[in-house]
FILUMVEX-905928 format. One record per residue (C-alpha): y, x, z. Coordinates in Angstrom, 2 decimals, padded with zeros to 5 digits. Layout:
# residues N
PT   north    east      up
PT       Y       X       Z
...
This chain:
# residues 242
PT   north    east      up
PT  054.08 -018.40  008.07
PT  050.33 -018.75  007.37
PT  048.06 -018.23  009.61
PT  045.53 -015.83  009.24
PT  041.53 -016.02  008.39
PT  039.59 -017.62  011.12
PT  036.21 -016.17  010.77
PT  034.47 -017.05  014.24
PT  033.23 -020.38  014.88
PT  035.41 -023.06  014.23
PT  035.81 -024.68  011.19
PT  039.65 -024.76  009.36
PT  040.16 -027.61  007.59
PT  041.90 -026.42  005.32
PT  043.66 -027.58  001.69
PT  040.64 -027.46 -000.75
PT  041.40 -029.47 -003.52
PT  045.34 -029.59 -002.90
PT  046.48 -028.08 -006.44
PT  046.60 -031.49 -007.37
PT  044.99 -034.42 -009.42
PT  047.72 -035.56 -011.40
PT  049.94 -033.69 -014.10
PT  049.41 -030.19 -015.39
PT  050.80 -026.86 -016.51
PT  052.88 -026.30 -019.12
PT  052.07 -023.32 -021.59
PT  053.90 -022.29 -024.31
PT  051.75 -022.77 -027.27
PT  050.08 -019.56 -028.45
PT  047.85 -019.20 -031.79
PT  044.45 -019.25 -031.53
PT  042.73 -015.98 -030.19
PT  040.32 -014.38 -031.89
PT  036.52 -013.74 -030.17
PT  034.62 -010.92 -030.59
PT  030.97 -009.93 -030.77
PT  029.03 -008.93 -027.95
PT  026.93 -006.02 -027.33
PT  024.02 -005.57 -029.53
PT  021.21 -007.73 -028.01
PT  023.30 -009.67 -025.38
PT  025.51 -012.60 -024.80
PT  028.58 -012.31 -023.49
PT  027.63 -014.52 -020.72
PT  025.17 -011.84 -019.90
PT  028.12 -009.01 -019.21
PT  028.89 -009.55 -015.76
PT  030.58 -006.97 -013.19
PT  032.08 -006.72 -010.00
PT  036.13 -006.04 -010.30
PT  038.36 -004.26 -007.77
PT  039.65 -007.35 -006.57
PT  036.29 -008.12 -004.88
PT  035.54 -010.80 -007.46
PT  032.91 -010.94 -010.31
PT  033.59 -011.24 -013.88
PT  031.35 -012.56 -016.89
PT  032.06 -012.09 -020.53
PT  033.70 -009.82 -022.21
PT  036.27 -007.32 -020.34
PT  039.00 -006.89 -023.30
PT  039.19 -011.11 -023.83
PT  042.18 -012.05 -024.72
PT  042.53 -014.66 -022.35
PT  041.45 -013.53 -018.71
PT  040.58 -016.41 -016.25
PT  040.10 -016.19 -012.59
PT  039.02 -018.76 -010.02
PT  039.53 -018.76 -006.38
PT  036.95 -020.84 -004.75
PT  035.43 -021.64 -002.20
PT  031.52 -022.13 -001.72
PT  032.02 -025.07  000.76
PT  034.78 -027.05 -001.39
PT  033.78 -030.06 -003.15
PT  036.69 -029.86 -005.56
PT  035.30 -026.71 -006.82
PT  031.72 -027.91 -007.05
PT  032.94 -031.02 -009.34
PT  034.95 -027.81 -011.71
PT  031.39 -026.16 -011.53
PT  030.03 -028.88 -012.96
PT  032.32 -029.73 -015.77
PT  034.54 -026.76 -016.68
PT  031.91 -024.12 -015.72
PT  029.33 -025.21 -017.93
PT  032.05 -025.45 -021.59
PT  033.65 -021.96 -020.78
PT  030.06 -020.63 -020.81
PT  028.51 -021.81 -024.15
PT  032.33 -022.16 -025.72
PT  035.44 -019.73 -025.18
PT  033.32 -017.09 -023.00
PT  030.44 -016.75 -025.59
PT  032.98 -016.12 -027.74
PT  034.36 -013.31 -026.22
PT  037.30 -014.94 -026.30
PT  037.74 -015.45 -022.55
PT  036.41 -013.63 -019.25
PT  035.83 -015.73 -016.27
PT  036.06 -014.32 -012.42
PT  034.97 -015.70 -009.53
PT  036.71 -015.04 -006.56
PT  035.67 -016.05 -002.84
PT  038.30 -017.74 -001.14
PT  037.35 -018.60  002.36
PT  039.39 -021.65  002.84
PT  037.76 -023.33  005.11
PT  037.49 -019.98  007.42
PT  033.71 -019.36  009.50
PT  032.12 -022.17  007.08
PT  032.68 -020.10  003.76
PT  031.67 -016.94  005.26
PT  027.88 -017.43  005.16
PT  027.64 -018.60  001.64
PT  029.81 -015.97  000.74
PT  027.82 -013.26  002.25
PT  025.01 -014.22  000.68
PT  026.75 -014.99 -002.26
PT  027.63 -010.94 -002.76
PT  024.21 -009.98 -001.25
PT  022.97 -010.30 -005.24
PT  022.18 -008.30 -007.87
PT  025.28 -008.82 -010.27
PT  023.05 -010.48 -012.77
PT  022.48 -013.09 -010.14
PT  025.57 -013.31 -008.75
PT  026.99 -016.32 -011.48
PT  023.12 -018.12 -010.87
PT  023.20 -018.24 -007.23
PT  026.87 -019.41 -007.03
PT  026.09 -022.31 -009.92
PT  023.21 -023.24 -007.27
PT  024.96 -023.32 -004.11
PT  028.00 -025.16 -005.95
PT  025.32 -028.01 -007.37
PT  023.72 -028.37 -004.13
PT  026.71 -028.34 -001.89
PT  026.67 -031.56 -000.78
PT  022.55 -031.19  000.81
PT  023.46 -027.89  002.27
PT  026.42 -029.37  004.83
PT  024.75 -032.26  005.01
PT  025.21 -031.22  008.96
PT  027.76 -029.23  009.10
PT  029.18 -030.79  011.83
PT  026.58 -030.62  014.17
PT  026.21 -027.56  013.30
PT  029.47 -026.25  013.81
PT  029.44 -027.31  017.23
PT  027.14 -024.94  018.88
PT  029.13 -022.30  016.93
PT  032.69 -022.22  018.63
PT  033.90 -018.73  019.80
PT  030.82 -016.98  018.95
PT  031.83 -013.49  017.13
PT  031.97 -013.56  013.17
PT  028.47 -011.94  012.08
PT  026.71 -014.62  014.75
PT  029.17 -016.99  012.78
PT  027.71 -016.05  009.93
PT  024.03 -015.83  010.63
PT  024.11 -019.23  012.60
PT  025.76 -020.88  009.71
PT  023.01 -019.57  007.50
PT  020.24 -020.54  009.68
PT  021.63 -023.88  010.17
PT  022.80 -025.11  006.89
PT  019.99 -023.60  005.18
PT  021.28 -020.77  003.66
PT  019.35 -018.51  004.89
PT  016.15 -020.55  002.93
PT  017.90 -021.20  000.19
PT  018.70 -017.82 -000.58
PT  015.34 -016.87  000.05
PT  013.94 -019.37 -002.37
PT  016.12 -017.99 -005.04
PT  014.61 -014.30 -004.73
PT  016.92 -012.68 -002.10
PT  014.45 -010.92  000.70
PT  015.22 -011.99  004.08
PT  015.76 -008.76  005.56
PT  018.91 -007.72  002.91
PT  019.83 -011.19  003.59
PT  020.24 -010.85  007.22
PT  021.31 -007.62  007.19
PT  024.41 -009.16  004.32
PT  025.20 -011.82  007.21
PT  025.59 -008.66  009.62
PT  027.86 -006.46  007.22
PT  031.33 -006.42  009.55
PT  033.05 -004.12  006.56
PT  031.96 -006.92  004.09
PT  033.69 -009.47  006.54
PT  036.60 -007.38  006.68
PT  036.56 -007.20  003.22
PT  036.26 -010.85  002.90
PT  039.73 -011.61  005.17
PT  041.39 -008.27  003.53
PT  040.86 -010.47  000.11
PT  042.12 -013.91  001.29
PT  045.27 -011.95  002.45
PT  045.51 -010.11 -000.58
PT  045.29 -013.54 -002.28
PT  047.81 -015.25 -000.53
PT  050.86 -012.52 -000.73
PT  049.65 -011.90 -004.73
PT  049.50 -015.69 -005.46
PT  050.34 -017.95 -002.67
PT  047.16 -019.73 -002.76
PT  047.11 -022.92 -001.35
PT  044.45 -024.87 -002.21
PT  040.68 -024.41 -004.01
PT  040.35 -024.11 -006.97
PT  043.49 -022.50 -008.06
PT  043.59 -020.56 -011.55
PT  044.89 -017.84 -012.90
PT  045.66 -017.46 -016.35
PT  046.83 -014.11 -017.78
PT  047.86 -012.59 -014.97
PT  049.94 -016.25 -013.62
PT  048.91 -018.77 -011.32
PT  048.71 -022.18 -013.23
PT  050.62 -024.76 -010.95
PT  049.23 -028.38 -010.60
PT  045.83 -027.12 -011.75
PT  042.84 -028.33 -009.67
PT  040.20 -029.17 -012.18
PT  038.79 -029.06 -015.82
PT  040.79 -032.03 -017.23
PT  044.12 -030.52 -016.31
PT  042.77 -026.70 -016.81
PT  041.64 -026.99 -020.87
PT  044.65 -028.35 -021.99
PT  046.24 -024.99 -020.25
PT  043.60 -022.88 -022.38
PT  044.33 -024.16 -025.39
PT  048.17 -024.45 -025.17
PT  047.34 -020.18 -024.80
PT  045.01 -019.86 -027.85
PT  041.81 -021.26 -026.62
């Protein structure tokens, strides 16, 4: 049975990156799809919204081919698809309108996620795809201490969790450096319906799609097995018309 969302102090090291680095999905080949154009006087990558699922989508709602990530914030596997898929799905198949991409926070590794994710949602939509590219490219400098800070964290309640996480890492700054006012930050970190909402999603994702690992993709509606980055993830868009 799996366990449920840890969201107070420690730290679940949990399976980001286990959809796998070898192999790939098989999907039956499609013809190509056709794009369409945006709005008049925007980009497709410019259309983002929030979706019932607690996500946020960019591009262009009626795309024939719908993509969704779960990620998580923390993972380095999904920094490293940041930085190679993210970037050809913007200026290619999403551009388009040929494809919609949404994000979905998947707290994976349990009280670290929840800060970045907080914050993450504390955005304007417009800035929601922005400030995850940032924290995804500069992952690696903000748990540069996680461990140490982690420590003085155990057992504390989930919005101290949250706030001492932010403080710690550097969160907190960076978010504040990036046009987010302290005070609707902090008050983000303090939300206990948005942390609800946060394990009432990671639930939701496990019973819909078994996740098991970060990344994992969804394609159309199905989970694409054996998927874990952009080398084994194009060849599954094109074999469906992308």
């Amino acid at each position: 049975m799996r366990k449920g969302l840890i969201l107070s102090g420690a730290i679940v090291l949990a399976a980001c990156g286990q959809q796998g680095t070898t192999g790939g999905t098989t999907v039956a080949a499609a013809a190509p799809v056709a794009g369409k154009a945006p709005p008049a006087g925007k980009e497709w990558t410019e259309v983002v919204s929030a979706t019932p699922e607690g996500g946020y989508r960019m591009g262009n709602p009626d795309a024939p081919l719908k993509l969704v990530e779960y990620g998580s914030r923390a993972c380095p596997y999904c920094a490293k698809f940041d930085a190679e898929g993210y970037p050809v799905l913007k200026d290619g198949l999403i551009k388009q309108g040929k494809l919609s991409y949404e994000f979905r926070d998947y707290p994976i590794h349990g009280a670290l996620d929840l800060a970045p994710t907080l914050l993450g949602h504390c955005v304007d939509p417009d800035a929601f795809f922005p400030m995850l590219d940032q924290m995804m490219s500069n992952q690696q400098t903000l748990l540069a201490n996680v461990e140490q800070v982690a420590r003085g964290l155990q057992g504390q309640p989930a919005p101290q969790t949250a706030l001492g996480f932010a403080q710690g890492l550097g969160y907190l700054d960076f978010v504040k450096q990036r046009g987010l006012p302290e005070a609707k930050a902090r008050a983000c970190l303090a939300d206990q319906k948005a942390i609800q909402a946060i394990a009432d999603r990671y639930q939701a994702a496990n019973q819909q799609y078994n996740v098991s690992g970060t990344p994992t993709f969804i394609l159309n509606g199905r989970k694409l097995e054996n998927v874990g980055d952009w080398a084994q993830l194009q060849p599954a868009l094109k074999a469906a018309g992308g």
